[in-house]
C-alpha positions, 0 to 999 in steps of 0.5 A, a space after each residue: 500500500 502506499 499513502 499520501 495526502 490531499 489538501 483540499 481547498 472547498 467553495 465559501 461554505 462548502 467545507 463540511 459538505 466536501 467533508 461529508 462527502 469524502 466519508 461517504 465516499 469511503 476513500 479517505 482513512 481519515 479526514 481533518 479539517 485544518 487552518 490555512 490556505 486548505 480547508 481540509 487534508 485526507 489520508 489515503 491508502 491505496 495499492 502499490 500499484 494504483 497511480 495517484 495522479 489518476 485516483 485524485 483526479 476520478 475519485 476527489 476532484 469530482 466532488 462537488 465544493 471543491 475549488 482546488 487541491 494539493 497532493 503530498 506524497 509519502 516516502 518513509 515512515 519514521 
């Protein structure tokens, strides 16, 4: 499995939507709301073998509310 993170910028009032919606989606193993230029920042795990740049853009961007985002890519736990 590998992880990385998504940050998440959401519309004017659309935080706790864009949230919901990842919950539901069951894609995320957790998410957070945070401070900053991002609204929100999600955990994933995928397979090894899954490319991240085609899972974010058909699985998160999708969602409705949300206006831009930010991938970080883990290397190493430790």
């Amino acid at each position: 499995m590998q992880c990385f993170f998504v940050q998440i910028k959401c519309a004017l009032g659309r935080t706790y939507a864009v949230a919901s919606a990842l919950a539901e989606a069951e894609i995320a193993s957790e998410i957070y709301s945070i401070a900053g230029d991002y609204d929100i920042l999600a955990k994933f795990y995928v397979p090894t073998e899954t490319d991240i740049g085609h899972f974010v853009g058909d699985r998160v961007h999708p969602i409705p509310g949300i206006v831009d985002t930010r991938t970080v890519i883990t290397f190493k736990a430790f």
